[in-house]
LUMFI-407142 format. One record per residue: residue number from 1; residue in one letter; x, y, z of N, C-alpha, C in turn. Coordinates in steps of 0.2 Angstrom, whole numbers. Layout:
N
     k   r   neast   nnorth     nup   caeast   canorth    caup   ceast   cnorth     cup
   NUM   a       X        Y       Z        X         Y       Z       X        Y       Z
...
This chain:
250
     k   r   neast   nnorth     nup   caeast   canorth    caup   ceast   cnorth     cup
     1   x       4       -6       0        0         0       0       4        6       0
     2   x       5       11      -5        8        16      -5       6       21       1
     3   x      12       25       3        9        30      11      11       35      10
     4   x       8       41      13       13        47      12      11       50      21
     5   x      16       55      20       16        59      28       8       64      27
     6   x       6       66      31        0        74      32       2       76      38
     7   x       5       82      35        6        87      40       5       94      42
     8   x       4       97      46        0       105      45       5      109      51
     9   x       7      114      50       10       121      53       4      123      58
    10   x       5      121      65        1       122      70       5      124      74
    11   x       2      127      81        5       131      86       7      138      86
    12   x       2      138      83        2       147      77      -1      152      84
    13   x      -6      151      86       -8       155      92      -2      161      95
    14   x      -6      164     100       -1       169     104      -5      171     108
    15   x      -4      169     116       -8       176     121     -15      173     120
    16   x     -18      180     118      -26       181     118     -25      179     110
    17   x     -23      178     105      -24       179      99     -24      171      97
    18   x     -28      171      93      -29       163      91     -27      164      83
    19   x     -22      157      79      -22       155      74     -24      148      74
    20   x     -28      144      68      -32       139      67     -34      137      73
    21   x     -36      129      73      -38       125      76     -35      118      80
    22   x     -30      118      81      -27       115      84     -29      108      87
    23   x     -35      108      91      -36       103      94     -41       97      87
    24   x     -45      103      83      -46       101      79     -43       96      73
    25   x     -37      100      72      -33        97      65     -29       93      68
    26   x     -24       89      75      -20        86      77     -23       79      75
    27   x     -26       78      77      -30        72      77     -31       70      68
    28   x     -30       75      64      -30        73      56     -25       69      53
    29   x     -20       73      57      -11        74      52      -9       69      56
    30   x      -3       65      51        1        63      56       8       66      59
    31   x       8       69      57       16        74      59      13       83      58
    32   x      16       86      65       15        92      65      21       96      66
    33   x      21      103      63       27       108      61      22      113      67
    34   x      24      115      74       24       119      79      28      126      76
    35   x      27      129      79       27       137      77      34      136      86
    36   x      39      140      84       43       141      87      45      148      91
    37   x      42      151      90       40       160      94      41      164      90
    38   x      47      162      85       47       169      82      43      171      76
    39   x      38      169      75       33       170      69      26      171      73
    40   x      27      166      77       20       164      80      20      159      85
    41   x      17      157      89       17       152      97      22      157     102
    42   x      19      153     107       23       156     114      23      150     119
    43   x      26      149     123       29       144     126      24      140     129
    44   x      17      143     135       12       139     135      10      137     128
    45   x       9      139     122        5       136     118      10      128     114
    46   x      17      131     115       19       125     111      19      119     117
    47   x      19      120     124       17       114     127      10      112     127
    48   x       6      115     128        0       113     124      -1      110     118
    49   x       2      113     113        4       108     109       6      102     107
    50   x      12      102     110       15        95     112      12       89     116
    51   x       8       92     120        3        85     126       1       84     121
    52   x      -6       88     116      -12        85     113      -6       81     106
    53   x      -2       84     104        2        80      96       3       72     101
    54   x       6       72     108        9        67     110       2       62     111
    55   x      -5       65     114      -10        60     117     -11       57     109
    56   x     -11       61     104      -15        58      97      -8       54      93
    57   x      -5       54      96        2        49      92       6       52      86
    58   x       4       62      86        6        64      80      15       65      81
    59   x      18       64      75       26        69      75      25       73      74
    60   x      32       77      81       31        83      81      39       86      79
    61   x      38       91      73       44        93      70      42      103      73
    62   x      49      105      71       50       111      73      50      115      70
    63   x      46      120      67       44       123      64      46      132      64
    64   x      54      132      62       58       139      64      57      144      59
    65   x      57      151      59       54       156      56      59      161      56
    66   x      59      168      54       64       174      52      59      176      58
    67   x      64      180      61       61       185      68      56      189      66
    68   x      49      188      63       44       192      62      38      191      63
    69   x      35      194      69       31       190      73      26      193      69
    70   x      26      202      69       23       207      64      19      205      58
    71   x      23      201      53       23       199      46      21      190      47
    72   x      20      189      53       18       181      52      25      176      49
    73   x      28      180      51       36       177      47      35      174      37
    74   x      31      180      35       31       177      28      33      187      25
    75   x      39      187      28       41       193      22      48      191      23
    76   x      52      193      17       59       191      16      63      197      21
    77   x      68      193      23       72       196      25      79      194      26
    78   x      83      201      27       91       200      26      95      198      32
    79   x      99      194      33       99       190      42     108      186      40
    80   x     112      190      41      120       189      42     119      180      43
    81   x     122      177      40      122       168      39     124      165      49
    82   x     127      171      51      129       167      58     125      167      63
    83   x     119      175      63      114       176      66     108      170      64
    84   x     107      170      58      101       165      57     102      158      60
    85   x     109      156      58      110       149      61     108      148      69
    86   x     110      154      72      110       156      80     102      155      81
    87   x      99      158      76       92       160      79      88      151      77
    88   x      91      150      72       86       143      70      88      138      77
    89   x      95      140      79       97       133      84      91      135      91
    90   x      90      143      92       87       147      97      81      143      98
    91   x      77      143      92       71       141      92      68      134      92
    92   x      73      130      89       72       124      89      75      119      95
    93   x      79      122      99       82       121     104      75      119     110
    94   x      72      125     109       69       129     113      61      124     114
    95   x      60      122     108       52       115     108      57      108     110
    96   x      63      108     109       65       102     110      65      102     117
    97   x      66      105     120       67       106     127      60      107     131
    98   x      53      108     129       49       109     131      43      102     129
    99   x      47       97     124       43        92     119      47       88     127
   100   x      52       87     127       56        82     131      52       81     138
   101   x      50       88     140       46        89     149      43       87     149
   102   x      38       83     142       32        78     144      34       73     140
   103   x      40       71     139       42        64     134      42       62     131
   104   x      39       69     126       38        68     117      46       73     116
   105   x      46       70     109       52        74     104      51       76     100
   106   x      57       83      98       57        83      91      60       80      86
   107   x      59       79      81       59        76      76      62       77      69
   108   x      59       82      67       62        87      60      62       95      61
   109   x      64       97      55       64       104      55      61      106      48
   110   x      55      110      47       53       112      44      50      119      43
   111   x      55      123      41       57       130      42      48      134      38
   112   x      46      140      41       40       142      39      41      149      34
   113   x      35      150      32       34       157      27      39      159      23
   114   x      44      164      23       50       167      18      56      163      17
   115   x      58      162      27       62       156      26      64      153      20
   116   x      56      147      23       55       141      18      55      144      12
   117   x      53      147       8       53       151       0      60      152      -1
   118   x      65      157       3       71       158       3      74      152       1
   119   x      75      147       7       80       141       5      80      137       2
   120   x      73      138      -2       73       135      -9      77      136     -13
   121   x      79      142     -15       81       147     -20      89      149     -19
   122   x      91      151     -12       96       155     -11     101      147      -8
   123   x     106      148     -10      111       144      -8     114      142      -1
   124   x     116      149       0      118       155       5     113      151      13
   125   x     108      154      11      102       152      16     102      144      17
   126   x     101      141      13      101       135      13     105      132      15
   127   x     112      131      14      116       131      20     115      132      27
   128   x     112      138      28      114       139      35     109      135      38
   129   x     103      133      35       98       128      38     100      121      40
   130   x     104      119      34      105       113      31     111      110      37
   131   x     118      116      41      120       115      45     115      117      54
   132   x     112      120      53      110       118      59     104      114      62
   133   x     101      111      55      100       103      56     103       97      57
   134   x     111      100      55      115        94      54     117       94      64
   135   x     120      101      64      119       100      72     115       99      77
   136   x     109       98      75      104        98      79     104       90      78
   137   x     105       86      73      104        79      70      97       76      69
   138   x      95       82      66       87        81      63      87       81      55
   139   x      81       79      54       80        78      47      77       84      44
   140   x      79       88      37       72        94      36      68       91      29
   141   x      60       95      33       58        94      28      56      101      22
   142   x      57       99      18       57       105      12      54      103       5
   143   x      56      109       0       54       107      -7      57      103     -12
   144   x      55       99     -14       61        97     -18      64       99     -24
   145   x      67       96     -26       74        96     -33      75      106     -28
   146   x      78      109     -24       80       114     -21      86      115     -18
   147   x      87      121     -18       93       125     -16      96      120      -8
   148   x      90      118      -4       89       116       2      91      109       3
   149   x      87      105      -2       91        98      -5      97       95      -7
   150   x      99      101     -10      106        99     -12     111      100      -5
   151   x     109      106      -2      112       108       6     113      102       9
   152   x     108      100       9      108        95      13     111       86      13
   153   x     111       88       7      115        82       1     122       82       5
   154   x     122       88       3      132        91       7     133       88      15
   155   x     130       91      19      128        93      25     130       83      28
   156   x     125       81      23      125        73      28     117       73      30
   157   x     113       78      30      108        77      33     101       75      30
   158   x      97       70      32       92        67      26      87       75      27
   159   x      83       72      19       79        77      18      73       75      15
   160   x      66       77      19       61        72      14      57       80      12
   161   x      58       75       6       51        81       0      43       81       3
   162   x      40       86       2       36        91       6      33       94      -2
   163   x      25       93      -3       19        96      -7      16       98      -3
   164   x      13      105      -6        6       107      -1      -1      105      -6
   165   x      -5      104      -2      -12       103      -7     -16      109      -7
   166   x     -15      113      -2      -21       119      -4     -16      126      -3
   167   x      -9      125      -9       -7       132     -12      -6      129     -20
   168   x      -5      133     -24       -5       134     -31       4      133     -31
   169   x       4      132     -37       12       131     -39      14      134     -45
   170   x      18      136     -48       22       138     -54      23      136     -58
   171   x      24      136     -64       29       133     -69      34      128     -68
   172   x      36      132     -64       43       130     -61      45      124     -56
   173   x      40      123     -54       38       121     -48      38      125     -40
   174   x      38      130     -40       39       135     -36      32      137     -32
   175   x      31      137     -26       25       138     -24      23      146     -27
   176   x      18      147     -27       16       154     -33      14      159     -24
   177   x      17      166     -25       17       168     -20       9      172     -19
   178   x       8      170     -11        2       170      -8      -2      178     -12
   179   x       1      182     -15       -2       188     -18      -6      185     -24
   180   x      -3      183     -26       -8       179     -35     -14      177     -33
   181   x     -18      179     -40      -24       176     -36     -25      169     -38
   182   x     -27      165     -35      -26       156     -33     -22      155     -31
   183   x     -17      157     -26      -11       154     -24     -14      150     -18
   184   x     -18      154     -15      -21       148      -9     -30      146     -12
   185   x     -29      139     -10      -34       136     -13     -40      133      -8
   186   x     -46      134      -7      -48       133      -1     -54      131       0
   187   x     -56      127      -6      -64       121     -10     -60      117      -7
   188   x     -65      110      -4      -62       105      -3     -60       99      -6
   189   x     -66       99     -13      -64        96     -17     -57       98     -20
   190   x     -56      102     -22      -53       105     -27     -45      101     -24
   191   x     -44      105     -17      -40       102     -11     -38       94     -11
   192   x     -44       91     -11      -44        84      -9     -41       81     -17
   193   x     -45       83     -22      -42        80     -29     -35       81     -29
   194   x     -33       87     -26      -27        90     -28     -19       83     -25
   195   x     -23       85     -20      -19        79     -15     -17       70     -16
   196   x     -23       68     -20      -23        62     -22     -19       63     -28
   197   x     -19       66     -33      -14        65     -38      -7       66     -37
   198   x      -7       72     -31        0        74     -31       2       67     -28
   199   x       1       64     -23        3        57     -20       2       48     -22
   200   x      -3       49     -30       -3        41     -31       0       44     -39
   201   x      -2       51     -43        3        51     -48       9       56     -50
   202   x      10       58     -42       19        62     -44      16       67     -50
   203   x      10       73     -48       11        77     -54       5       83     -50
   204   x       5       89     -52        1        94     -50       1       98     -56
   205   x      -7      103     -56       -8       107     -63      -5      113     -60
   206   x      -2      116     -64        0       124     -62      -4      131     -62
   207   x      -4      136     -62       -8       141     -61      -6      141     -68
   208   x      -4      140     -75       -3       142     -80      -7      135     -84
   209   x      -9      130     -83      -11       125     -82      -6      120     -85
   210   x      -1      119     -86        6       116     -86       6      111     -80
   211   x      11      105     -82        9        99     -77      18      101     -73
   212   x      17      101     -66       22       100     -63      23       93     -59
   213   x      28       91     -59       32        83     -58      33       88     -51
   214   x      29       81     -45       31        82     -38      29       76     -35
   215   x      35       72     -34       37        66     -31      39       69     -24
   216   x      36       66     -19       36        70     -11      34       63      -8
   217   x      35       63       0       35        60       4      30       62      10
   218   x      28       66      11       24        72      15      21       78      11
   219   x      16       80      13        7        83      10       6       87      15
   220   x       8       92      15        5       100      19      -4      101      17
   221   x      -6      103      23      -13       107      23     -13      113      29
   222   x     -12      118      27       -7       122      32     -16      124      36
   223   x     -14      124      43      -16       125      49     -20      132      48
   224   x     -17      137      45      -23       143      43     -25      147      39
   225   x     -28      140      34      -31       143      29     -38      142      32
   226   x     -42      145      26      -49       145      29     -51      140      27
   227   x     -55      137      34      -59       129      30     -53      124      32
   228   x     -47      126      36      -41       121      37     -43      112      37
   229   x     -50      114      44      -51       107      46     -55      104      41
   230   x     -59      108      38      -62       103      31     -60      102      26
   231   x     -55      106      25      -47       104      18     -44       97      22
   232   x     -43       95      28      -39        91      31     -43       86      31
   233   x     -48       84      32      -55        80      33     -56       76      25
   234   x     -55       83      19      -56        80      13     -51       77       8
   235   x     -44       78      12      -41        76      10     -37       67      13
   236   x     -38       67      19      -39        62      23     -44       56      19
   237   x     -50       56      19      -55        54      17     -53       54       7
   238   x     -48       60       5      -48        56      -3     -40       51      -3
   239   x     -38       52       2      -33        47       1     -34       41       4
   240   x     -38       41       8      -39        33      11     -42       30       5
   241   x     -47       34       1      -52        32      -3     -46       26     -10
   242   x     -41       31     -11      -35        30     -15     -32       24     -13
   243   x     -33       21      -8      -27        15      -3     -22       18      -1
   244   x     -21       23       1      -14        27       2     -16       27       9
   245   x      -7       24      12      -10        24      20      -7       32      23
   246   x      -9       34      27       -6        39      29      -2       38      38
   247   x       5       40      35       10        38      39      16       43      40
   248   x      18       45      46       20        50      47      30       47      43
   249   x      34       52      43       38        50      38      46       47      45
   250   x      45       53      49       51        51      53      48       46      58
């Protein structure tokens, strides 16, 4: 039976302010990417996080971001290679350390917003992630045939490929940036269909209608889009349909 990972960017909350559904969507996914403070989450929320990922059997990977708590950590930014490295060990230190107090771990690293866009692209970046995964001795998840991939390649450090089902993509294969219109996708079917092909036939339509090749091992449906739990629900539900088991990957 072929299987793929399902994953969602959770632990987004702050304070009095709520992002997604948490208690909701855990129980969908099998591996969860927690928000590490600097985009979003705060310490109670990522141990809250971690009890409900650990009662439901989900992985829990570390989900580090550019210090922009402002911009949701999805605006680019220029960050000297020695400080970033500093800040990604900062943050991912910091859930490992909070995952262990109730004797769950982390697991992977799964860098969010500009970041992740960045280290697709930029070499430079990618490196600096790709080594402090390597010190960390985790695995990252990211885009594949990427800037981040190859880092990684170098580095020694595994690296599993990572599809989203409810964002648009490029030509290129490049995720199409959240300003386009269609870049986020948020019909359930349309989601659900999307997921099933990307996973039993290694291919997605593009925003130009062009087929892009995307061989992956893990399926995002990110935690705040609108409709997350019904995008997660529907896709669940098209892939068991599929015989595709869902299995977390680390």
């Amino acid at each position: 039976m072929p299987h793929v990972d399902l994953n969602s960017d959770l632990g987004e909350s702050f304070g009095a302010w709520t992002m997604g559904d948490d208690e909701a969507m855990l129980p969908l996914v099998s591996s969860a990417n927690l928000a590490c403070g600097f985009h979003a989450g705060d310490p109670l929320g990522m141990l809250t996080a971690c009890r409900t990922a650990l009662a439901h059997g989900v992985t829990i990977g570390a989900h580090p971001s550019y210090r922009d708590r402002v911009g949701f950590g999805r605006r680019d930014m220029e960050i000297a290679p020695e400080e970033l490295g500093a800040e990604l060990l900062y943050q991912v230190g910091g859930l490992v350390g909070v995952a262990e107090s109730i004797g769950a771990r982390v697991a992977y690293v799964k860098p969010h917003g500009a970041l992740y866009t960045r280290m697709a692209v930029d070499p430079a970046v990618a490196d600096v992630v790709a080594e402090a995964a390597a010190t960390l001795a985790l695995p990252v998840l990211g885009p594949p045939l990427s800037a981040v991939e190859t880092a990684c390649s170098r580095a020694g450090v595994r690296f599993v490929r990572e599809a989203f089902a409810d964002r648009a993509y490029l030509a290129d294969g490049t995720l199409a940036p959240r300003g386009l219109p269609g870049a986020v996708i948020t019909d359930p079917s349309e989601v659900a269909d999307r997921a099933e092909r990307i996973v039993t036939d290694g291919e997605v339509t593009a925003l130009d209608g062009s087929t892009v090749n995307v061989r992956v091992d893990s399926l995002c449906v990110h935690g705040d889009t609108v409709g997350a739990v019904q995008l997660a629900h529907a896709v669940r539900h098209a892939l068991t349909r599929a015989g595709v088991r869902i299995a977390a990957f680390a």
